[in-house]
Structure formats: C-alpha cells, structure tokens
C-alpha positions as CSV (number, residue, x, y, z in Angstrom):
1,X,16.0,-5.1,22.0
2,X,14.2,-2.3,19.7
3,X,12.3,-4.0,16.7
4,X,13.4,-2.8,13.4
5,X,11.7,-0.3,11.8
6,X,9.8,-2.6,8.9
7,X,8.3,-4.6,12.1
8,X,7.3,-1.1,13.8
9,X,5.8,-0.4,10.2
10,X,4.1,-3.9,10.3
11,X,2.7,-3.5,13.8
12,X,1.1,0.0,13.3
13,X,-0.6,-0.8,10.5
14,X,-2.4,-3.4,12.0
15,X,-2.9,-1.2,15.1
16,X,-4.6,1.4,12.5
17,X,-6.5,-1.1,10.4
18,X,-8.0,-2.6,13.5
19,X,-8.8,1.0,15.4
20,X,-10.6,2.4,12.1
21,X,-12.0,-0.9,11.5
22,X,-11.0,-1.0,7.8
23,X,-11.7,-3.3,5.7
24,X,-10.1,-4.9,2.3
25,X,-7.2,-3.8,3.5
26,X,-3.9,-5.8,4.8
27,X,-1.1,-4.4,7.2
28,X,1.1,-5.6,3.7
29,X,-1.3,-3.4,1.6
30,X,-1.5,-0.5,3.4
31,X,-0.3,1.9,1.8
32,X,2.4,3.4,3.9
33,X,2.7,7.3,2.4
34,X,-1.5,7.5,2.1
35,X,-1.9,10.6,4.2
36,X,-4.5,9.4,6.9
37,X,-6.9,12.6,7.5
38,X,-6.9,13.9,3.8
39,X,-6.9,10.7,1.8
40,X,-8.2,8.1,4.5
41,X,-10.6,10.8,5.9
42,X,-10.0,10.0,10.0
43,X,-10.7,12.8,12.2
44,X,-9.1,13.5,16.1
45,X,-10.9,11.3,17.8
46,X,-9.7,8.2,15.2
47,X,-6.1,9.6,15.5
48,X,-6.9,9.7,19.5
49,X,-7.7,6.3,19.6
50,X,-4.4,5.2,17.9
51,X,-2.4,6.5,20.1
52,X,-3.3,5.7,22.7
53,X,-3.1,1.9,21.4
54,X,0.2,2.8,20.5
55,X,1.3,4.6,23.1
56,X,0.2,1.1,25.5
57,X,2.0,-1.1,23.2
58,X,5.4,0.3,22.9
59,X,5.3,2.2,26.2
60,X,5.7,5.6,24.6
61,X,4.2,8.8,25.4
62,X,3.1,10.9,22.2
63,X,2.8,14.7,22.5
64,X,-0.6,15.7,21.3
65,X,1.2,19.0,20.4
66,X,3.0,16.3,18.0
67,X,-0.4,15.0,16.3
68,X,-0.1,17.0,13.3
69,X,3.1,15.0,12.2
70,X,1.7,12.0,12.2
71,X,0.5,12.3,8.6
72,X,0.6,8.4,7.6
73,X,1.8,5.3,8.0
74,X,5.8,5.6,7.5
75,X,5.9,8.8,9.9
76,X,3.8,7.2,12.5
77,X,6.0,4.6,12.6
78,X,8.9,6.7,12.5
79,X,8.0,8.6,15.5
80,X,6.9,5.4,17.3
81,X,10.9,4.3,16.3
82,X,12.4,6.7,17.6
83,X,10.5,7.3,21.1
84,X,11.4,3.4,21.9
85,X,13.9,2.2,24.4
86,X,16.7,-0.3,23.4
C-alpha cells in the first residue's frame, strides 16, 4: 500500500537532513517550501546523493533531466508520490 503523502513528506526530510548532515533542524521543522539550492545552498552532487537515497528507498527511478524540479521539500516529495507503486 502507497504511504500517504504527509509520511512521504516525513521520510524525505529525514533522508535530506541526514545526506546534508544538517543540523538544528527536525524532519517536523523543516521547512517544506525552503527552496534547497538558493536558500539551503546544496549544489549537484548534494542533490545527487539524495536521490539516489531516495531512489533505493522507494524503488523509484528519478530522471536527472527532472533534477531541476525538485526545488524543496513539498515537490521532492511530490514527485517521489507520484512515481510510487500501490
């Protein structure tokens, strides 16, 4: 059965938080429209590295040509959503 989206949410958060090695910062803090390379500051290899943890957690496969939409937190998750099988 596919989680809802709030658990997807939950879940990448604490995939990105871990990955960038973050810290002061909760997977319930996080804030979920704060736009990852201008506001966080990660580059391609960061982003890279988080999808490929979530590619292997929800068995996905995530077009690099789709990178550029993957802005923040909510439309991460969204695209993870809507790639999963159930």
């Amino acid at each position: 059965m596919k989680p809802d989206i709030k658990a997807v949410e939950q879940r990448v958060a604490e995939i990105i938080i871990s990955e960038l090695k973050l810290e002061d910062v909760t997977a319930d803090s996080f804030d979920r429209g704060l736009d990852l390379v201008d506001e966080l500051g990660i580059d391609s290899m960061d982003l890279t590295a988080v999808v490929l943890v979530l590619q292997d957690e929800y068995g996905i496969t995530i077009d690099e040509d789709d990178y550029p939409k993957l802005k923040n937190l909510r439309l991460i998750a969204e695209y993870v959503h809507a790639r999963m099988a159930g």
